[in-house]
C-alpha positions as CSV (number, residue, x, y, z in Angstrom):
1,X,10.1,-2.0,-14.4
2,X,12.7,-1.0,-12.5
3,X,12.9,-2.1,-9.1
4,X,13.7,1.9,-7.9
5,X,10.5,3.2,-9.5
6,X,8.3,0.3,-7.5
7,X,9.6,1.8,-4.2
8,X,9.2,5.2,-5.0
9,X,6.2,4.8,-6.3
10,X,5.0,3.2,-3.5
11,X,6.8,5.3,-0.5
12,X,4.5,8.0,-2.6
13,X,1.7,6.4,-2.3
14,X,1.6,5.7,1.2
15,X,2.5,8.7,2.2
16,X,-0.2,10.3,0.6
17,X,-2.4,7.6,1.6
18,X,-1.5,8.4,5.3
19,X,-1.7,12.4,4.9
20,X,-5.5,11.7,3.5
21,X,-5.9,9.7,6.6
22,X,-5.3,12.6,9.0
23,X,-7.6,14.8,6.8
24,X,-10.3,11.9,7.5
25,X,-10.3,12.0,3.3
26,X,-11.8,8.9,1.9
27,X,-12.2,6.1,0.9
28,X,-9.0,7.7,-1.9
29,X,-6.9,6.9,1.8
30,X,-7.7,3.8,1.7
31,X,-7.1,2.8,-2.4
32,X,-3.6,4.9,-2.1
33,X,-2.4,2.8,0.8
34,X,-3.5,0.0,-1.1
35,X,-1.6,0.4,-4.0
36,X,1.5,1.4,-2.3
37,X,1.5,-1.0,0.0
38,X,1.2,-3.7,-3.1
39,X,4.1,-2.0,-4.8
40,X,6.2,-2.4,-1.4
41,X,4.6,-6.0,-1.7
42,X,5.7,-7.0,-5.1
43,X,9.5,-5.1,-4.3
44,X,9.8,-7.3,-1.3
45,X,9.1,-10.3,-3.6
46,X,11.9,-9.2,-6.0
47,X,14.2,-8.4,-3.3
48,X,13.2,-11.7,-1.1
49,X,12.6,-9.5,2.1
50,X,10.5,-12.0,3.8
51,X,9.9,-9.5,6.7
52,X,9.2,-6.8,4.2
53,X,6.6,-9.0,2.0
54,X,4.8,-10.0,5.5
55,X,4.2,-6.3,6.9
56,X,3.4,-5.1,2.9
57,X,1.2,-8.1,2.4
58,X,-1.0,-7.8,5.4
59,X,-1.5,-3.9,4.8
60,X,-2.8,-5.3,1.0
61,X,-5.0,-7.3,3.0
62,X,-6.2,-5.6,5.8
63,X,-6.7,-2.2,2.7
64,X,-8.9,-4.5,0.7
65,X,-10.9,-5.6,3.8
66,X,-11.1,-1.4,4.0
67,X,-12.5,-1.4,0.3
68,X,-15.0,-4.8,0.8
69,X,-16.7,-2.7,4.1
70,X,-16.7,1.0,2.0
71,X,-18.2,-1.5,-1.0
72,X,-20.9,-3.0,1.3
């Protein structure tokens, strides 16, 4: 997959996470943030952007801690 899609794809994604955020829309908020922020994740990994795979990776974290409290 090309490296160019993963970012767009995920800028798309968190952006439309974000705009469901300020319409208090979810939990689809929180599962769109998630996967973009895992897309920004794995194109930090490709790229070797430490700073970019530590910000991306704790969003993935802190989104699935989101999805274990809506689950429970």
């Amino acid at each position: 997959m090309r490296l160019s899609l993963v970012k767009w794809g995920g800028t798309v994604l968190c952006l439309l996470g974000i705009l469901l955020t300020s319409f208090n829309i979810y939990p689809t908020n929180i599962f769109l943030g998630l996967i973009g922020s895992f897309l920004w994740t794995y194109a930090g990994v490709m790229q070797r952007d430490t700073p970019l795979m530590l910000v991306e990776g704790v969003a993935v974290l802190f989104y699935l801690f989101g999805v274990i409290a809506w689950m429970y």
